[in-house]
Each structure stands twice: as structure tokens, then as C-alpha cells.
N, C-alpha and C positions, 0 to 999 in steps of 0.2 A: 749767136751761141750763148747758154745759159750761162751765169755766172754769178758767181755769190763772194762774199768777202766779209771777213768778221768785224765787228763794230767792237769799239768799246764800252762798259756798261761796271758802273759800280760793284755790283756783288755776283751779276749772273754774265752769262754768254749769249750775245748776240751777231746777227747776221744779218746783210741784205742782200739779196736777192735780183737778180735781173734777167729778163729774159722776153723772146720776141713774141711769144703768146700763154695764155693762159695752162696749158698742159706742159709746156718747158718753164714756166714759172713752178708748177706745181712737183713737179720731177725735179728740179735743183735744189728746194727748199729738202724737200723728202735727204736728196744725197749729201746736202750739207749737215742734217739733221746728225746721221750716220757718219760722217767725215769726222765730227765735233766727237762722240762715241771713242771712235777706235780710227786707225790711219789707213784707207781706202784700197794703198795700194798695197797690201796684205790679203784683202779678203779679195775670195773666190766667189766667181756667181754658181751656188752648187746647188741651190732650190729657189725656186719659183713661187710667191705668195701672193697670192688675189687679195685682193683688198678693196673696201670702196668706203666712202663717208660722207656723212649725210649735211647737211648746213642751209642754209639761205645768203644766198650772194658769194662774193669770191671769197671776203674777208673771214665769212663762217665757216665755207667750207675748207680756207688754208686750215684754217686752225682745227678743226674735226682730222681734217687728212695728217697732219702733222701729229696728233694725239693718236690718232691709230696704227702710226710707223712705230711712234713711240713707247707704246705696248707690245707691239710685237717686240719690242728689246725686251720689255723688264716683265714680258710673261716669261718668254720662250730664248731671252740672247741673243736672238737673230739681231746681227747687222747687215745693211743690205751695203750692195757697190755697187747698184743700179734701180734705177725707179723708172718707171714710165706712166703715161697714164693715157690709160687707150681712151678714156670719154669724159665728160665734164658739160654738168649741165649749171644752170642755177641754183639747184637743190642737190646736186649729186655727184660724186667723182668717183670715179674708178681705176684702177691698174692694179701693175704688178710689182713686188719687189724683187730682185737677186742678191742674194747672196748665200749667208751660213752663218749656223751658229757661233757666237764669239769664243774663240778658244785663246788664253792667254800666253798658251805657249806659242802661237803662232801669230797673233794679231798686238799691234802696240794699239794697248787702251788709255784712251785719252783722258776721259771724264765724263760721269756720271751725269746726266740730266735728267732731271727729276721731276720735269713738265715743262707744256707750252705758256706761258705766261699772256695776260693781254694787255700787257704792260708796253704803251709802244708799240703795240700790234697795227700794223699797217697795212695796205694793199692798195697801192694805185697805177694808171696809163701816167704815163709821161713820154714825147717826143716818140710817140706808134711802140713803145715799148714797156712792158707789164713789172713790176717793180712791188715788193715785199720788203718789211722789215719784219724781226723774230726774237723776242729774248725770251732764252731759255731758261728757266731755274735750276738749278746747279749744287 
């Protein structure tokens, strides 16, 4: 089961990440990204967003996919309550996100982040199991 957990970090927000393969590694990062945002069990899954991101290896392309979850906040609001990610190559990842736009009268907004940093940016196996670290700018 995927699972993530916040770190601590001098000035910004961090996470890490765990999970049993590279598409549930990439899907937890995505929902933690959004957890950190606004509080999950608020938002509705009310639309559906295609997304894909382009990189070289896992470590590029976490951090491409995490940039483009992360535009989708601060073009359009949208927080997601679900990620998935239907394909994942070396150069390429793809899915979906759920959710809706952030409405303050309805969702508790957490905090702002303001990028993916590569500060500490991580991505490795350990013990058959896929493993990320994340600080976010804030």
C-alpha cells in the first residue's frame, strides 16, 4: 500500500514517499502533493484531468509529473483526491487526476507551494520497494 509521511525541513515542506512499484510511487507523490494544498477528505473527485510528463529516468520524470500536478493548482485551482497513473515508461508518464476546483468555502486550505525543489530530491528501490523524497518550496 502506497504511503507517504511528512519530513521535516528548515524553511520549506517535505515528504517521503513509499510504495510497491513505480505507478503507486508516482500516484502517492501526486496525492500527497495535493493533501499538503488543502485537506483530501473535503474535496470531491468531480473531473477528470489527463496529464502526462516527459523526463529521463524515474528521478526526472517524478519531478516533471509533480510540476505538472502543480500547475494544474496555480493555473486553474484544481486540487486533485486521486491520481493514477495508467503508464510509465523511461521517458514518459502518464494518468489521471480527480478532483475540483479549490473552493474556500468548502475545502480547508493548507498551504501554498510554490514549486518542486531539487533540493534533496531523491528516488530509489530499497528492500523490492520504490521510495521518494520531495521538498516543496513554500
Amino acid at each position: 500500500m502506497p504511503a507517504f509521511r511528512e519530513i521535516e525541513h528548515t524553511a520549506d515542506l517535505g515528504i517521503e514517499v513509499e510504495a510497491v512499484d513505480l505507478p503507486a510511487l508516482f500516484a502517492c507523490a501526486g496525492e500527497a502533493l495535493f493533501a499538503l494544498i488543502a485537506d483530501s477528505a473535503s474535496i470531491e473527485e468531480r473531473q477528470s484531468i489527463p496529464l502526462s510528463a516527459v523526463g529521463e529516468g524515474a528521478e526526472e520524470l517524478l519531478h516533471a509529473w509533480l510540476r505538472e500536478l502543480l500547475a494544474q493548482f496555480n493555473i486553474s485551482g484544481f486540487v486533485a483526491k486521486g491520481c493514477e497513473v495508467r503508464s510509465i515508461t523511461n521517458e514518459r508518464v502518464s494518468g489521471i487526476i480527480k478532483g475540483e476546483k479549490l473552493d474556500l468555502t468548502r475545502h480547508d486550505f493548507r498551504t501554498e507551494i510554490k514549486g518542486v525543489t531539487y533540493h534533496d530530491f531523491k528516488v530509489w528501490q530499497e528492500d523490492g520497494h520504490w521510495h521518494a523524497r520531495v521538498i516543496f518550496d513554500v
